[in-house]
C-alpha positions in Angstrom: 9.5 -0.8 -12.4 10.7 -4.1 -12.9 14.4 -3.2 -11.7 13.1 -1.8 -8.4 11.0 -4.6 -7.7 13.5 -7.2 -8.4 15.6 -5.1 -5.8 13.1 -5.8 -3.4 12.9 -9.5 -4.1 16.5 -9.8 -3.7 17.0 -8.0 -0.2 14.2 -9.7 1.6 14.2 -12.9 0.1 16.7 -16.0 0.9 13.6 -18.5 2.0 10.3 -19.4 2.3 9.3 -17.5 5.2 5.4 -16.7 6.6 5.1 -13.6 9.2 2.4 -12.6 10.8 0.8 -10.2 14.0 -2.2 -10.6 15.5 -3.4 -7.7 17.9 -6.5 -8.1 20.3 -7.8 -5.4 22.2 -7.6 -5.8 26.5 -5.0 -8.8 26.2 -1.7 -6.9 26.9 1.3 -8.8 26.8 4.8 -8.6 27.6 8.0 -8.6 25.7 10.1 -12.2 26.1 13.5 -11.2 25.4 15.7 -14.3 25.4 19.9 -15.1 26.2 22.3 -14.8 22.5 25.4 -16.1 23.4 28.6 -13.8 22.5 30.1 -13.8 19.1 33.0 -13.3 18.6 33.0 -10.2 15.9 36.3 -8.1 13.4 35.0 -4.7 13.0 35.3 -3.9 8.9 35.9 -0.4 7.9 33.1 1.4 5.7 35.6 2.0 2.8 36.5 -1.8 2.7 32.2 -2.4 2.5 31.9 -0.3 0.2 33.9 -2.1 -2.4 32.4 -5.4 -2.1 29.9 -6.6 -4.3 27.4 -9.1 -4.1 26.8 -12.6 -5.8 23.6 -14.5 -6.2 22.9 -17.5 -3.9 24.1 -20.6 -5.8 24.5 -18.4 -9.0 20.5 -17.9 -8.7 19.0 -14.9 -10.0 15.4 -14.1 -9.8 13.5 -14.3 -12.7 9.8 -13.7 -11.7 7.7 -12.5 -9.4 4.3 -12.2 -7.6 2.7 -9.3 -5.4 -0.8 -10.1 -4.0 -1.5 -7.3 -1.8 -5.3 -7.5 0.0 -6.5 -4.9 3.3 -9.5 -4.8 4.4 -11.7 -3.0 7.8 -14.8 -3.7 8.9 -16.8 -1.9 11.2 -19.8 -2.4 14.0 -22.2 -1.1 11.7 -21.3 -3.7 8.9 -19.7 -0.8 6.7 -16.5 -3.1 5.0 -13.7 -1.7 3.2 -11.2 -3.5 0.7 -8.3 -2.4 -1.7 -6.3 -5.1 -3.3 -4.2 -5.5 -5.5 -1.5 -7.5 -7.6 1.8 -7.3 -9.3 3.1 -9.9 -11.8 6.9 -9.5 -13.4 8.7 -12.4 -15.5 11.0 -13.3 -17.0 11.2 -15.4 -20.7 13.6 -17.9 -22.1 14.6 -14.3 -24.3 15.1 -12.5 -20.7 12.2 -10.3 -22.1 10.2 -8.9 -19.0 6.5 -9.3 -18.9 5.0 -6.6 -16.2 1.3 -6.6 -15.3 -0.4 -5.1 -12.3 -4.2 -5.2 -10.9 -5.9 -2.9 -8.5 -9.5 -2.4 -6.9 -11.1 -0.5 -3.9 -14.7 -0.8 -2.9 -16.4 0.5 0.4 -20.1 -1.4 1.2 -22.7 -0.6 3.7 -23.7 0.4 6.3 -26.4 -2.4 6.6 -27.4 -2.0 10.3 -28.3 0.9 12.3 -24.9 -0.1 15.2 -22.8 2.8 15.4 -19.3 2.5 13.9 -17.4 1.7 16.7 -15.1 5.0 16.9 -13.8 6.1 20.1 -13.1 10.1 19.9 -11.3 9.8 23.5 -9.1 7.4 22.1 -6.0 7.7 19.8 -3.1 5.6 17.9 -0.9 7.4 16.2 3.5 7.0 15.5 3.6 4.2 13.8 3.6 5.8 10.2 6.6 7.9 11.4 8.8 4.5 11.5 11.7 3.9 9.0 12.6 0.0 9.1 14.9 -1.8 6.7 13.5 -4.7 5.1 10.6 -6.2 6.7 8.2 -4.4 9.3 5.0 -4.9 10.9 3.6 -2.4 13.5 -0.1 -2.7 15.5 -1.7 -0.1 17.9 -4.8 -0.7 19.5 -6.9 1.5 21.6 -10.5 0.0 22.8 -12.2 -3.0 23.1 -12.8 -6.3 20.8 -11.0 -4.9 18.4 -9.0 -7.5 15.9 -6.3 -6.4 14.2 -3.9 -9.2 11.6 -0.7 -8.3 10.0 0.5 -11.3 7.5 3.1 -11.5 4.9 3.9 -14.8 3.5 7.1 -15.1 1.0 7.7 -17.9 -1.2 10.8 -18.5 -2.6 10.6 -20.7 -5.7 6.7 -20.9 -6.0 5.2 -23.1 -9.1 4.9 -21.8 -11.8 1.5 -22.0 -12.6 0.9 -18.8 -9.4 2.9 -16.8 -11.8 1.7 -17.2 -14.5 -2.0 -17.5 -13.3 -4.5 -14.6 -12.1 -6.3 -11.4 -14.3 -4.8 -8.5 -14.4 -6.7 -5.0 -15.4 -3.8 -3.1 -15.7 -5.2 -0.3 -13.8 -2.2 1.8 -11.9 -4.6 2.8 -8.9 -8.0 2.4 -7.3 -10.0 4.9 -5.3 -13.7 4.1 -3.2 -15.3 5.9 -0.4 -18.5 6.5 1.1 -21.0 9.0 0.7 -19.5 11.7 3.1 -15.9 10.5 2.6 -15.4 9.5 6.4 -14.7 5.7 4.9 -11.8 5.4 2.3 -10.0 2.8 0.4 -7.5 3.1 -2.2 -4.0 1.3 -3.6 -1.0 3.0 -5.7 1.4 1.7 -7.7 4.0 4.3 -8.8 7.6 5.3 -8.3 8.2 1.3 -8.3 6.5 0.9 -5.2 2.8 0.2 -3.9 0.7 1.6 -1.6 -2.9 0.6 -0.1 -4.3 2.6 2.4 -7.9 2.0 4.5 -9.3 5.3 6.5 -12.1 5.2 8.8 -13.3 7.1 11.8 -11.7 4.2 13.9 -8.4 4.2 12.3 -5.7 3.4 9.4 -4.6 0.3 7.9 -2.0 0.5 4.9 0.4 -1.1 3.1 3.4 -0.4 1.6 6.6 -1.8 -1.0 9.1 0.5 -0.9 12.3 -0.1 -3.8 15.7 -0.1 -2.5 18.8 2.5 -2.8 21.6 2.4 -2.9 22.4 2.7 0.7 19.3 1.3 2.0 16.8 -1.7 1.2 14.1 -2.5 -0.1 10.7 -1.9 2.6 7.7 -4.1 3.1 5.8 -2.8 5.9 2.4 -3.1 7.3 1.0 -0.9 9.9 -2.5 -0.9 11.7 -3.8 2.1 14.2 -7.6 1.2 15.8 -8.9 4.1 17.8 -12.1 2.2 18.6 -14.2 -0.7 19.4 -15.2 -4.1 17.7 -13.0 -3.6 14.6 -12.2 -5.9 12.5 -8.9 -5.5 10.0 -6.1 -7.2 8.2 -3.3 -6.4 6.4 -2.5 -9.9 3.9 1.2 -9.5 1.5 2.1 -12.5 -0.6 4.9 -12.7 -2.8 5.9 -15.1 -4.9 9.7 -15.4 -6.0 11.0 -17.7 -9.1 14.8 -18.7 -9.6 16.8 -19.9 -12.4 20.1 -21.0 -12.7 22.9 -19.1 -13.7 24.7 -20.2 -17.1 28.4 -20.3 -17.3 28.5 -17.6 -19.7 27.0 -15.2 -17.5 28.5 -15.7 -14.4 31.9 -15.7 -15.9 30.6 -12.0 -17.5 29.5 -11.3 -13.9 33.0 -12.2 -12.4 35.0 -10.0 -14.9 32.3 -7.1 -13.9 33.2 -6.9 -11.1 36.6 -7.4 -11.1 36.7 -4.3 -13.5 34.7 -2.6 -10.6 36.7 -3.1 -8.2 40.0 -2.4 -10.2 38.5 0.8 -10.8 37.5 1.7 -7.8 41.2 1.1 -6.0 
């Protein structure tokens, strides 16, 4: 788990970056697409790509890392559903690999007699079937005063103390739902990946960490669908990246790698 992770990490991550969506319901906007100026480009043939290999910014590695994952809907009728969950890898001084993970689910309520806010006459629906490299966050909203948030926040060389910090329970997955199922919440880790998923009569909310391949990757992406009115949902990612420094040692080992690789490979 910790190799696909650490795959993640690396395609995403060059900086501190924060993204977020926000979708309210009856406040269409319009796309702003704005002037790039030409670049001049060399087309590169596949086969010369394929040989190249990659190096570390500034002979960096990663050596830890930090998934908070938290979603959670609530409805008209004060029913509230929440899965979270965590991921902690890092790295010693001995390059031994510490791996805990954390997940929960609960679903609460109803505590009023409001209806829940579903709209049968309305529908979102598509954005699960969407294949994005890297980073992706996707909102579709159909009603009225319905809030929707989409936020990922990465941090690249965090303190240590939010690494090491936190309680884990070591619990692969978490499962809740209401009495007659029509309200779920659950998170997965597994395959080295993680998945959250909210279901309601008004919609679907999940989240999901997908490990690279080799000729694709890594995925973060968050998607919300509201079918309804007066939701209120978020999707939250954090993750926290460490670096250390290279030695000597290994980057010359590194350099004769891949000059073996390449040798080979011509």
């Amino acid at each position: 788990m910790d190799r696909n992770f650490l795959s993640v990490g690396c395609a995403l991550c060059f900086a501190t970056c924060s993204l977020a969506t926000v979708a309210r319901a009856a406040e269409p906007t319009s796309p702003v697409f704005e002037d790039v100026a030409a670049v001049n480009l060399q087309p590169v043939d596949d086969t010369v790509l394929a040989s190249q290999s990659g190096k570390g910014v500034a002979g960096d590695i990663i050596s830890g890392l930090v998934v908070n994952l938290l979603s959670q809907w609530s409805l008209p009728n004060g029913t509230t559903a929440v899965a979270q969950g965590a991921l902690s890898i890092v790295t010693n001084a001995l390059n031994q690999v510490s791996v805990q993970v954390s997940s929960s689910a609960a679903v609460v309520g109803p505590n009023s007699s409001a209806g829940n806010g579903a709209n049968p006459n309305a529908s979102a629906t598509g954005g699960q079937n969407t294949s994005v490299n890297g980073v992706s966050q996707i909102t579709q909203v159909a009603g009225n005063g319905n809030t929707g948030t989409n936020q990922a926040v990465i941090d690249f060389n965090p303190s240590t103390g939010s690494l090491s910090g936190g309680t884990y329970n070591n619990e692969t997955g978490a499962f809740a739902s209401n009495a007659n199922g029509s309200v779920k919440a659950g998170i997965t880790f597994g395959n080295g990946g993680v998945s959250i998923t909210l279901q309601t009569p008004a919609g679907l909310a999940t989240q999901t960490i997908m490990p690279g391949a080799s000729q694709q990757a890594g995925t973060i992406a968050q998607l919300l669908q509201i079918a309804g009115n007066n939701q209120q949902v978020a999707n939250a990612l954090q993750l926290n990246l460490q670096t250390q420094q290279m030695s000597a040692s290994m980057l010359r080992q590194l350099g004769v790698l891949q000059a073996l690789q390449n040798t080979v490979r011509r």
